[in-house]
N, C-alpha and C positions, 0 to 999 in steps of 0.2 A: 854140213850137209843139209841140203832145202828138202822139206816135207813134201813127202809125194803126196799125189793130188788123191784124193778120195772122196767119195757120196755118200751120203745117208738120206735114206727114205725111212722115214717113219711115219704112224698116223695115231692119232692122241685125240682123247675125246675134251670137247670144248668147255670148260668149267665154267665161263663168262655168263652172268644167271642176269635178268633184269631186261627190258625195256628194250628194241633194235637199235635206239640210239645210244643206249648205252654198249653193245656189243661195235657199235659201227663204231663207236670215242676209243674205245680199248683195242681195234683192231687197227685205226688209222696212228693211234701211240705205238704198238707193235713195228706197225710198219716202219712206222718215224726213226727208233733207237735202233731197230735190224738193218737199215739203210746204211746209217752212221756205221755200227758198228762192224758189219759185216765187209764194207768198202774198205776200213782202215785193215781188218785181219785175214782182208785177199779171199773172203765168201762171197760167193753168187749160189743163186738158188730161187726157189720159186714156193709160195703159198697158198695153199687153198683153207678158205673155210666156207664149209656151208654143211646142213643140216648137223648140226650139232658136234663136230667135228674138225681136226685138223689135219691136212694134207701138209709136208714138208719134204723137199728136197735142199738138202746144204750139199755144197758141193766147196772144196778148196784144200788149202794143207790142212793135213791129217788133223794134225795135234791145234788146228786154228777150229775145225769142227766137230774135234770133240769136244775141246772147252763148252762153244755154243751147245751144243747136244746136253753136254751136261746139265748148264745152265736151266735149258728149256724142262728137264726133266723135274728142276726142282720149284719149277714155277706155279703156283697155284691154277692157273689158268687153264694147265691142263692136268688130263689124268689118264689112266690106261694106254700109258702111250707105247707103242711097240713100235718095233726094227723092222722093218720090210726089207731094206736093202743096205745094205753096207759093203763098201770093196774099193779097192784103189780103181783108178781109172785115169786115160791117159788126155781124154778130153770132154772138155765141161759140155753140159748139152746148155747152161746158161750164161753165157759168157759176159752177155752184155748186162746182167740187171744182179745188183746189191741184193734184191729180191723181186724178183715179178709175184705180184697176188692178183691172183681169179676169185673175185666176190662170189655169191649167191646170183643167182640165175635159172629162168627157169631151166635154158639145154643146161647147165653144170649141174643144177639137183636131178636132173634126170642122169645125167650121164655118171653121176654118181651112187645113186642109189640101190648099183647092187652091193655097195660096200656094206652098208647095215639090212638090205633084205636077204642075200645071199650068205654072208659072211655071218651075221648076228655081232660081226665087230669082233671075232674070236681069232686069236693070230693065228691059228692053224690053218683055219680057212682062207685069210689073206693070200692073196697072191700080188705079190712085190713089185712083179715086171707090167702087169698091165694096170697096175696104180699108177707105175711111175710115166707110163707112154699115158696116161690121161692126164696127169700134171702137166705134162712136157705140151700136149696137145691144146693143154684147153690157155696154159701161159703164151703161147705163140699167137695163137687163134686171139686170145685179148688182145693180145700188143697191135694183131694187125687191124682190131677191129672189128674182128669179126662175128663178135656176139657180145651183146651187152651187157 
C-alpha cells in the first residue's frame, strides 16, 4: 500500500550564528543535500529563511516526511521548532520544486514580520494557514520573478 500524501508546516528558529556569508554557505549546502535528497524520497516543498527564522513546508508520502521532519528536528541548525500544520492532503500546492527557497528580501522581511512582532514566536499565537498561503505566495512570486 503507497503512503498517502501529507504536509507539514513548521517554523524553527535559525541557530546558524556568524557572518551572512557564512549563513548564505550553510543555506545554499541545505539547499544542495534537500534537492538530492528530497527528489529521490518523492518531497516537494518550499523554504523560507529570513530574520532569524525558518519557514518549511514538506509535502510527500507520509512516512517519506516524517523521516525528513525528524531529521530536521535533530539538526543543530535549528531550535524551537513547532508544527503549524500537519494533515493528509490530496494535492501538492508544490509540485514542481525538490524545494523552492525565498531568501531575505526587503517585501519577504516585511511580509513576515508579524511572525515575531505579533506572535513573539509563541505557537499559540501562530497561525498555520496564513503562514502557509505566504510561503505558498511568496515561493510562486520568486519562481516567477517577481520580487528579488
Amino acid at each position: 500500500m503507497q503512503d498517502e500524501l501529507f504536509r507539514v508546516l513548521y517554523v524553527s528558529r535559525n541557530r546558524i550564528e556568524g557572518p551572512l556569508d557564512r549563513l548564505s554557505s550553510e543555506i545554499a549546502g541545505i539547499l544542495a543535500t534537500s534537492r538530492i535528497n528530497n527528489a529521490r524520497a518523492g518531497i516537494t516543498g518550499a523554504l523560507i529563511v529570513n530574520s532569524g527564522f525558518f519557514a518549511q513546508v514538506l509535502e510527500g508520502p507520509r512516512s517519506a516526511v516524517e523521516k525528513v521532519f525528524e531529521t530536521i528536528q535533530q539538526d543543530h541548525r535549528h531550535s524551537d521548532v513547532q508544527v503549524l500544520l500537519a494533515s493528509p492532503i490530496t494535492v501538492r500546492a508544490f509540485p514542481n520544486w525538490a524545494m523552492a527557497f525565498v531568501g531575505r528580501s526587503p517585501h519577504h522581511q516585511h511580509a513576515l514580520a508579524w511572525l515575531q512582532t505579533e506572535t513573539g514566536f509563541h505557537t499559540g499565537h501562530l497561525i498555520g494557514e496564513r503562514l502557509y498561503t505566504i510561503v505558498m505566495e511568496m515561493a510562486y512570486s520568486q519562481e516567477a520573478g517577481d520580487v528579488a
